[in-house]
Residue frames as a rotation matrix with the C-alpha (Angstrom) as fourth column:
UNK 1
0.526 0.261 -0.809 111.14
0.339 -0.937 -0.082 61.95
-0.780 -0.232 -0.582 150.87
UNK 2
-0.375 -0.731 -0.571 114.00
0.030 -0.625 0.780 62.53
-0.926 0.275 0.257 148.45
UNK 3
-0.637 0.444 0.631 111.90
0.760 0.220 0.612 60.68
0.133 0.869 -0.477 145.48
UNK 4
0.376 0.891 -0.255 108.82
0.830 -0.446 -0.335 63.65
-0.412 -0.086 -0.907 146.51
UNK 5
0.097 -0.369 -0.924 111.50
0.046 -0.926 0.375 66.60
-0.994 -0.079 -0.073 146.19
UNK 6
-0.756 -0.539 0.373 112.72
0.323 0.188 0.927 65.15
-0.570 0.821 0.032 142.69
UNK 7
-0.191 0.854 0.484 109.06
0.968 0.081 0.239 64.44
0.165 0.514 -0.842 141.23
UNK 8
0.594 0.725 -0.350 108.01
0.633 -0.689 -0.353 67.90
-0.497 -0.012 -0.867 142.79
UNK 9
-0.067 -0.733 -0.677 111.11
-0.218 -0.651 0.727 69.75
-0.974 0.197 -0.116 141.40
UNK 10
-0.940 -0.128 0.316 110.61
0.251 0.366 0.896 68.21
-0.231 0.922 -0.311 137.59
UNK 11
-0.218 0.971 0.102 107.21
0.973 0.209 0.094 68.43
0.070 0.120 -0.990 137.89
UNK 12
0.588 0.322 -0.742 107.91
0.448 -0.894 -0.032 72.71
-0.674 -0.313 -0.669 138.68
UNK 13
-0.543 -0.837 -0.072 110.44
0.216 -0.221 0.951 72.55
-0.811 0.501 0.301 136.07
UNK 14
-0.750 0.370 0.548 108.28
0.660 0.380 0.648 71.30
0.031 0.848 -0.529 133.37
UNK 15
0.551 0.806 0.217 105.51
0.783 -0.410 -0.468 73.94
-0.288 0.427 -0.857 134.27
UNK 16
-0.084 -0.544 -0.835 108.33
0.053 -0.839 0.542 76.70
-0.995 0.002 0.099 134.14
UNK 17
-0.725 -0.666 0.176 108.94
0.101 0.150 0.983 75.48
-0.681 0.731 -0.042 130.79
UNK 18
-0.302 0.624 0.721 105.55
0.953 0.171 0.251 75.37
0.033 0.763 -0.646 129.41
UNK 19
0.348 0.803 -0.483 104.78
0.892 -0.442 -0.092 78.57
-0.287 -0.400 -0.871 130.64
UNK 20
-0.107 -0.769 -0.630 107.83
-0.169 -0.610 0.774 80.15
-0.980 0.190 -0.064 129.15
UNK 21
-0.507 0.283 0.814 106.21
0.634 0.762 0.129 78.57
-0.584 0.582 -0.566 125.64
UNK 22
0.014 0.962 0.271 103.23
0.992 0.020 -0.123 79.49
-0.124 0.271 -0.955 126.07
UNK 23
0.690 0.025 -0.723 103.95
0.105 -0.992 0.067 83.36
-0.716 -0.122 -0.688 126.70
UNK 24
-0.671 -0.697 -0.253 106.55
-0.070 -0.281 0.957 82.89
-0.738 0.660 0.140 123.54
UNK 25
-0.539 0.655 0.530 103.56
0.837 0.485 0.252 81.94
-0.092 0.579 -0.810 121.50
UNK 26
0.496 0.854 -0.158 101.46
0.836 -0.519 -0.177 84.63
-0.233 -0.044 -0.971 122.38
UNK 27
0.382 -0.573 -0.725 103.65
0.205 -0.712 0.671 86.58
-0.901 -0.405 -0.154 122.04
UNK 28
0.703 -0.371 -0.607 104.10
-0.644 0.032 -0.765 86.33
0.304 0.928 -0.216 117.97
UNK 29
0.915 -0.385 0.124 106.77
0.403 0.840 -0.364 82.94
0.036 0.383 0.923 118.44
UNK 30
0.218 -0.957 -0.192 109.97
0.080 -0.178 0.981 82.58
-0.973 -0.229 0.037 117.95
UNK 31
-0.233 -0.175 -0.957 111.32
-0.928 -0.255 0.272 83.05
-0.291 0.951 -0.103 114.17
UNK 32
-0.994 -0.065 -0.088 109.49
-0.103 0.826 0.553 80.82
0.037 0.559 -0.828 111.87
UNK 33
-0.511 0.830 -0.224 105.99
0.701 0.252 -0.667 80.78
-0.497 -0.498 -0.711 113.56
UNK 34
-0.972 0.054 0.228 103.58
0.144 -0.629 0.764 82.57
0.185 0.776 0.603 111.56
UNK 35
-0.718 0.694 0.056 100.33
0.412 0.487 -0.770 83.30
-0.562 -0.530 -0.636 113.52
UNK 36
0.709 0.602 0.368 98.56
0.662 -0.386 -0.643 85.81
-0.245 0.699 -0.672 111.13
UNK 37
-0.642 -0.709 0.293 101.52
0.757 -0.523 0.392 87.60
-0.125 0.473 0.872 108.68
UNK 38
0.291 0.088 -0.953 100.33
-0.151 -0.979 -0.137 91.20
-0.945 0.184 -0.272 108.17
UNK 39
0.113 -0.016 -0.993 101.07
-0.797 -0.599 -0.081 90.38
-0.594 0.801 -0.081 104.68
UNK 40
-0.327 0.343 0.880 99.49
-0.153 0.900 -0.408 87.80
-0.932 -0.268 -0.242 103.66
UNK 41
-0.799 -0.127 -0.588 99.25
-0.582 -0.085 0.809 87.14
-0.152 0.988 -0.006 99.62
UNK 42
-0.362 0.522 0.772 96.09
-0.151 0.785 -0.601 85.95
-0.920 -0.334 -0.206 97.92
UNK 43
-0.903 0.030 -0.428 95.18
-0.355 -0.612 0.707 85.28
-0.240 0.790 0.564 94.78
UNK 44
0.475 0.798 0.370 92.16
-0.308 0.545 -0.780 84.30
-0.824 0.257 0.505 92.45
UNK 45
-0.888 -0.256 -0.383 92.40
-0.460 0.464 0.757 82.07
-0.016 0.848 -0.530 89.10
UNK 46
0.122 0.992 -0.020 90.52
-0.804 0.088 -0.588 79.94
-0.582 0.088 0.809 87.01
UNK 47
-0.908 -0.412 0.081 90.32
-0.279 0.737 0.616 76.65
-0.313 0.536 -0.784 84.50
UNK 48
-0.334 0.531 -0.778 88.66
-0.857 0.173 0.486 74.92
0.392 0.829 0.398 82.16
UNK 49
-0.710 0.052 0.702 86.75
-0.201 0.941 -0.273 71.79
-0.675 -0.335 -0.658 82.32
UNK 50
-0.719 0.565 -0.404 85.12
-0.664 -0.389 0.639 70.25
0.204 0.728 0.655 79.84
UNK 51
-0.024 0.980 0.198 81.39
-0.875 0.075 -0.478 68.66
-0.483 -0.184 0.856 79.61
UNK 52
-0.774 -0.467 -0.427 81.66
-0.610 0.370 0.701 65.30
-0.169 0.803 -0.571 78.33
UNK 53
-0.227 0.967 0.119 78.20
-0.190 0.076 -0.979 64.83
-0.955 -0.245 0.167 78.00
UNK 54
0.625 0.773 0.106 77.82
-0.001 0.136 -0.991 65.95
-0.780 0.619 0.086 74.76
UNK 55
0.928 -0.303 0.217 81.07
0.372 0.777 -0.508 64.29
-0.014 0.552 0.834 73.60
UNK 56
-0.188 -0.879 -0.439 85.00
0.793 -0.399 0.460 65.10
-0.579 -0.261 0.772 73.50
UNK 57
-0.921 -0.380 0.083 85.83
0.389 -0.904 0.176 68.57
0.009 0.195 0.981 72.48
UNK 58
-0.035 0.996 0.080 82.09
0.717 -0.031 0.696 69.60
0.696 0.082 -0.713 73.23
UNK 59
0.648 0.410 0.641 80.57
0.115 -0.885 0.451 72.26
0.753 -0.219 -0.621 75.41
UNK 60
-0.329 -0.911 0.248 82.74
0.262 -0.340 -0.903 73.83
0.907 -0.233 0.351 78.87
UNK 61
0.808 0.573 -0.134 82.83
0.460 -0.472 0.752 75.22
0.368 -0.669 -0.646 81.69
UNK 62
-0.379 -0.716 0.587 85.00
-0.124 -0.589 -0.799 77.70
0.917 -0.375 0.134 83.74
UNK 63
0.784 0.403 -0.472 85.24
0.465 0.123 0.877 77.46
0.412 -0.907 -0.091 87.16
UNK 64
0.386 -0.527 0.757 87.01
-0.067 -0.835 -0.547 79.76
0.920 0.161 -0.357 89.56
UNK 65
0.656 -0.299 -0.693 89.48
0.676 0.642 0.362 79.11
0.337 -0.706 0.623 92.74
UNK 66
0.559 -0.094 0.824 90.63
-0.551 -0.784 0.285 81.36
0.619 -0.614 -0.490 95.22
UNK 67
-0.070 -0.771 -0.633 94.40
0.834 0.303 -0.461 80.39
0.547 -0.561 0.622 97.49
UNK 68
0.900 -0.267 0.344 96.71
-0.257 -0.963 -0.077 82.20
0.352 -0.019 -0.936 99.68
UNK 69
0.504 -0.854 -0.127 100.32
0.751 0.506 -0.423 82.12
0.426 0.117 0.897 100.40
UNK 70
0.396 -0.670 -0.628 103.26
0.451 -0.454 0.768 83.91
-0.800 -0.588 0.123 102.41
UNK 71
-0.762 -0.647 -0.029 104.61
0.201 -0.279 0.939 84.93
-0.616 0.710 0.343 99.11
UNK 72
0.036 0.291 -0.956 103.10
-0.680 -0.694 -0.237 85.89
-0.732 0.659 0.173 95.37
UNK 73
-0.799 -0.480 -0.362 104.65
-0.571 0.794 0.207 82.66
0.188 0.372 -0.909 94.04
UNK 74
-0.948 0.250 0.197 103.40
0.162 0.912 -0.378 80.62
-0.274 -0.327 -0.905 96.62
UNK 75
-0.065 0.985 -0.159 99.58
-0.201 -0.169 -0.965 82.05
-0.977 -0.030 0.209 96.00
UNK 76
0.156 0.252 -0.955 99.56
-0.974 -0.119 -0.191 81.93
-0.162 0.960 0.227 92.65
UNK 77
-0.827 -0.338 -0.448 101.43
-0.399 0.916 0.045 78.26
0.395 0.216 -0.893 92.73
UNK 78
-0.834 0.480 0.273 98.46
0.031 0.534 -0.845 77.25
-0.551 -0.696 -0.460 95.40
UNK 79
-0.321 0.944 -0.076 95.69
-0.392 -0.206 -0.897 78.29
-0.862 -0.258 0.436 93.27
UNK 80
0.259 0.136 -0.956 96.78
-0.855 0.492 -0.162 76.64
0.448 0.860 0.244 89.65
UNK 81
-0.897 -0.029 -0.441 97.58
-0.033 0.999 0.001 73.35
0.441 0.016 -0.897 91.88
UNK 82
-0.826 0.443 0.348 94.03
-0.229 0.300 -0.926 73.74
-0.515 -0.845 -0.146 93.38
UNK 83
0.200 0.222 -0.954 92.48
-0.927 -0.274 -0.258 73.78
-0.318 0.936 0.151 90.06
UNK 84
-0.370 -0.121 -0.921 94.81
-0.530 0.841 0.103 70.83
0.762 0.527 -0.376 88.32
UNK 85
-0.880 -0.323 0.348 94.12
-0.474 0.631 -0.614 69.11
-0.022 -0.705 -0.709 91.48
UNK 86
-0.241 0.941 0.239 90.09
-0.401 0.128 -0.907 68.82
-0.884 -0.314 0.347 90.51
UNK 87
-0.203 -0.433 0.878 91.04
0.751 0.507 0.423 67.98
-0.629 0.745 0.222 87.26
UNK 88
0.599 0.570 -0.563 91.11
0.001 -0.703 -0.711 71.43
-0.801 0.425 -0.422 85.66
UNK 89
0.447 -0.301 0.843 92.43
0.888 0.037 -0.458 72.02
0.106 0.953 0.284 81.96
UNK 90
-0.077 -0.401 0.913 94.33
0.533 -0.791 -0.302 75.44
0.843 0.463 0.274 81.26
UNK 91
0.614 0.767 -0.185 94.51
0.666 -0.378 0.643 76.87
0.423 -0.518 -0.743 85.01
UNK 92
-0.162 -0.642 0.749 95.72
0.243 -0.762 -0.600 80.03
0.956 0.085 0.280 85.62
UNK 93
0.050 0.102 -0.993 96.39
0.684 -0.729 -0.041 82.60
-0.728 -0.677 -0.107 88.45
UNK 94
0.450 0.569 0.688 94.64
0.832 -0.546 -0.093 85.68
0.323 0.615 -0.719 87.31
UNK 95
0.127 -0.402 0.907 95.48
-0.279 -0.892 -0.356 88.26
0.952 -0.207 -0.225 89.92
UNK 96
-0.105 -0.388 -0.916 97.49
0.917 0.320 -0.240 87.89
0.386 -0.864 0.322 93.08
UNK 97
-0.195 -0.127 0.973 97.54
-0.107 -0.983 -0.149 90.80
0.975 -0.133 0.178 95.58
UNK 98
-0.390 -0.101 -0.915 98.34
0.874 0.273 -0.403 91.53
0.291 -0.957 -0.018 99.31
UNK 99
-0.935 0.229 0.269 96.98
-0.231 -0.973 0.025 94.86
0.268 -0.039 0.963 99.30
UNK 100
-0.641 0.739 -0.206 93.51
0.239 -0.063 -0.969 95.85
-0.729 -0.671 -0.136 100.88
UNK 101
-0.298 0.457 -0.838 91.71
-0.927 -0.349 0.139 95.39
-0.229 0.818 0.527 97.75
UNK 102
0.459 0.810 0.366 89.10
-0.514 0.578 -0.634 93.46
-0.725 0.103 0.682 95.74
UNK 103
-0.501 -0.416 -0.759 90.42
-0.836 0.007 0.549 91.25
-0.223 0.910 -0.351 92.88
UNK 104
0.042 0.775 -0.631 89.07
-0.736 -0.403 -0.544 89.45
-0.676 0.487 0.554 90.37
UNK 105
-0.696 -0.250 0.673 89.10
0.380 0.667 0.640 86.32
-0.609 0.702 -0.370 87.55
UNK 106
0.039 0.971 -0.238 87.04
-0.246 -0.221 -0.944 87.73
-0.968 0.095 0.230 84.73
UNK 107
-0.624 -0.347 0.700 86.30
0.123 0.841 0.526 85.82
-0.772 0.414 -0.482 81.60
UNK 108
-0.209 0.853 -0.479 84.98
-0.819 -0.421 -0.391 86.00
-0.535 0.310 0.786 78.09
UNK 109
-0.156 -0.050 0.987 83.58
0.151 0.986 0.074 82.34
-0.976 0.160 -0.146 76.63
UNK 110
0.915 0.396 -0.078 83.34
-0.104 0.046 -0.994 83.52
-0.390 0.917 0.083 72.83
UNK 111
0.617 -0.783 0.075 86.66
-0.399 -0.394 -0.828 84.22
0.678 0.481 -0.556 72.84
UNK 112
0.707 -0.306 -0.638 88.24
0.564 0.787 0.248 82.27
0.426 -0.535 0.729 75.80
UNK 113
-0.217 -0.974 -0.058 90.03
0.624 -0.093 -0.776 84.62
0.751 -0.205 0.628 77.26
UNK 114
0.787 0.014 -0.617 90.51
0.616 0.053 0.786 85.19
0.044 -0.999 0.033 80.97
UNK 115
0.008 -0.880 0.475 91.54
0.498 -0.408 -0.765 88.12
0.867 0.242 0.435 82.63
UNK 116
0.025 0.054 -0.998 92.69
0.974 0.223 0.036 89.70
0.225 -0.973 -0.047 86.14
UNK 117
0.235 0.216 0.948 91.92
0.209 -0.963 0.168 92.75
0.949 0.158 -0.272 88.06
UNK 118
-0.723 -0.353 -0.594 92.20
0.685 -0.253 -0.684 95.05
0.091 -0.901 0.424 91.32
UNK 119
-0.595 0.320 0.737 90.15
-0.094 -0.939 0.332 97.57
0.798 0.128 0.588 92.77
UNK 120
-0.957 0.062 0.283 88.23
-0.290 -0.198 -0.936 98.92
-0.002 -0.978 0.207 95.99
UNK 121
-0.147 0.883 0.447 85.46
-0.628 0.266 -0.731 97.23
-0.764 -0.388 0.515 94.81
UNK 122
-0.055 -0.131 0.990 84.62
0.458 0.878 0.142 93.88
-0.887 0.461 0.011 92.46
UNK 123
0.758 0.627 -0.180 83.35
0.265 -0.549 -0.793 96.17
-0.595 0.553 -0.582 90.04
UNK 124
0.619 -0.624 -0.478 86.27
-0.714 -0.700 -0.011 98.06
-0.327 0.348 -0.878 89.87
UNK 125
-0.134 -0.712 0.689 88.36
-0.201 0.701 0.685 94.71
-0.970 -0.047 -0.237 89.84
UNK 126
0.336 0.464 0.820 86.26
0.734 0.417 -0.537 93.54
-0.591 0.782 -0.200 86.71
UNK 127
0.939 -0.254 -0.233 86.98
-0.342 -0.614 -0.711 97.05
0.038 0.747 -0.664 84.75
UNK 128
0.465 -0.676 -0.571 90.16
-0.834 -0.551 -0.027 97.08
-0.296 0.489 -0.821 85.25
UNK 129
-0.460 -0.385 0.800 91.20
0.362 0.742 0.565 92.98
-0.811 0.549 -0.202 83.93
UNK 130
0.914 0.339 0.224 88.70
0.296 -0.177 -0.939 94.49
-0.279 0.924 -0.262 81.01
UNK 131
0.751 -0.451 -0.481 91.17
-0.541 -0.839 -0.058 97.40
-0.378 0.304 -0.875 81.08
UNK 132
-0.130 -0.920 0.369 94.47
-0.474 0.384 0.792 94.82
-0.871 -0.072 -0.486 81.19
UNK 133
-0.339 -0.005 0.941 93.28
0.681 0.688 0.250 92.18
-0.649 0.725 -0.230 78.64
UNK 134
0.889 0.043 -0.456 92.80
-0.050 -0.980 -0.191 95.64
-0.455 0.193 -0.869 76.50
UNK 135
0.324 -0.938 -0.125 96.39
-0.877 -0.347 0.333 96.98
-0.355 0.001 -0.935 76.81
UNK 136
-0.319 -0.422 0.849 97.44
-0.169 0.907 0.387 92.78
-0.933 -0.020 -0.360 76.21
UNK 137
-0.313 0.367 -0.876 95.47
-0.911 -0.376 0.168 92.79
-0.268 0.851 0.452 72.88
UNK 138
-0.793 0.416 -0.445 93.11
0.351 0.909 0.224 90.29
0.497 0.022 -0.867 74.04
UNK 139
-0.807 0.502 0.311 90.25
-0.579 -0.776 -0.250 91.98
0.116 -0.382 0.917 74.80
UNK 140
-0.629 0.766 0.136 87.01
0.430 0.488 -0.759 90.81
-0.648 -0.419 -0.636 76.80
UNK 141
-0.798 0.576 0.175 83.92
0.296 0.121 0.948 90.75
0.524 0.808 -0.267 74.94
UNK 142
-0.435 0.668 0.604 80.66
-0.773 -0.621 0.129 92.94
0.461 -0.411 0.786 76.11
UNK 143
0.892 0.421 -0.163 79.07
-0.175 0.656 0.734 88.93
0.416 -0.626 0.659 77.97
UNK 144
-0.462 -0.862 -0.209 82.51
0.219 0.117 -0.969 88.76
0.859 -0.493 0.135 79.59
UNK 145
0.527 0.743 0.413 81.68
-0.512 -0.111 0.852 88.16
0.678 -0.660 0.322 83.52
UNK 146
-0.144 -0.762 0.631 83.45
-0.943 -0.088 -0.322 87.86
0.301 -0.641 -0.706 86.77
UNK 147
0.337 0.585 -0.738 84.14
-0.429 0.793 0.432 84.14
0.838 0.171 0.518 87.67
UNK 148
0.411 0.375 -0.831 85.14
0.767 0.350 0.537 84.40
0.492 -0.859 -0.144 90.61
UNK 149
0.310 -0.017 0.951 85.94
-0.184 -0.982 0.043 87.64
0.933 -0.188 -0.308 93.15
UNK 150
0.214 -0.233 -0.949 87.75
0.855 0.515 0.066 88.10
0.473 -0.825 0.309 96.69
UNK 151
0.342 -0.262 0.903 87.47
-0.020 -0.962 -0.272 90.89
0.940 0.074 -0.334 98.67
UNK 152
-0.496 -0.805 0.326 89.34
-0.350 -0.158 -0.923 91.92
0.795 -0.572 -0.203 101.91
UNK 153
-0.738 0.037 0.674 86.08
-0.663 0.148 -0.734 91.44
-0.126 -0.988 -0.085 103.86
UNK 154
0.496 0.682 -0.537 84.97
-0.832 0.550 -0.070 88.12
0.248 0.482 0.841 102.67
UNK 155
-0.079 -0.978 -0.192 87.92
-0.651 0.196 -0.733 86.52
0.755 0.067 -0.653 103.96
UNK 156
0.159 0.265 -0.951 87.36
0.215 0.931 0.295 82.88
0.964 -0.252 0.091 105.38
UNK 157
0.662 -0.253 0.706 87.91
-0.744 -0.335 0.578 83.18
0.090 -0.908 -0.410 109.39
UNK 158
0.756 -0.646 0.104 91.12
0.419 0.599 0.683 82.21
-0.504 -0.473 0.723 110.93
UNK 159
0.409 -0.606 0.682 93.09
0.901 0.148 -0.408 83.89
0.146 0.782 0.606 107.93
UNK 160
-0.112 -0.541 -0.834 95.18
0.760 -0.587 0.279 86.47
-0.640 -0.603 0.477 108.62
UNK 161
-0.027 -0.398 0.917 94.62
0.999 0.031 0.043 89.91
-0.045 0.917 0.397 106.78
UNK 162
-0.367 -0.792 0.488 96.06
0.862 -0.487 -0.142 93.02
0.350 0.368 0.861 106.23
């Protein structure tokens, strides 16, 4: 009998405990746990890659990659190591942003230069890296075109956002 009381007493202990877990969990955790942050950083970028088809320094391509991160850092760090990680060439973070907005990698291949936007819609994202790489005195070029875009409700499921 005394071995039944033990087992049944451990055995009510252990649900106490899980159940005191589980209702910290739902509850939003204890510090550290992060089920969806309310401010949640994301960014877009881009890189190079070249075509070695039609030999070394020959035609290109741009290609465009899309992180996110608890921080600004950490997004921007996640999307130029997803890039090198495919073997891109020159890869940037364009525009980072935790706001409830569209943003943007937009690029011009005559001139190679790659710039980032915001705005409440891709469109608007796309003017306004025109506008930035402008003001930067690197200006896009009238075939300049968005190479890749992220807006608030495009957002992968499971990801927390804002």
């Amino acid at each position: 009998m005394t071995n039944n009381r033990v087992v049944a007493t451990i055995l009510a202990s252990g649900i106490v405990v899980a159940g005191i877990a589980v209702g910290t969990a739902w509850a939003g955790g204890p510090g550290g746990v992060v089920d969806n942050p309310p401010d949640l950083y994301e960014a877009v970028g881009s890189g190079a890659f070249e075509d070695f088809v039609d030999g070394p320094d020959g035609l290109g391509a741009i290609a465009g990659f899309r992180a996110f991160g608890a921080t600004a850092e950490e997004a921007s760090a996640s999307v130029i190591a997803a890039c090198q990680a495919v073997g891109g060439q020159d890869c940037t973070s364009d525009e980072v942003s935790n706001d409830n907005l569209c943003i943007a990698s937009v690029a011009d291949d005559t001139n190679d230069v790659v710039a980032g936007g915001a705005g409440v819609t891709v469109e608007a994202a796309r003017l306004d890296a025109v506008a930035r790489a402008a003001a930067n005195n690197t200006p896009l070029g009238p075939n300049s075109f968005v190479v890749i875009s992220a807006c608030p409700s495009d957002t992968p499921p499971g990801v927390g956002r804002f």
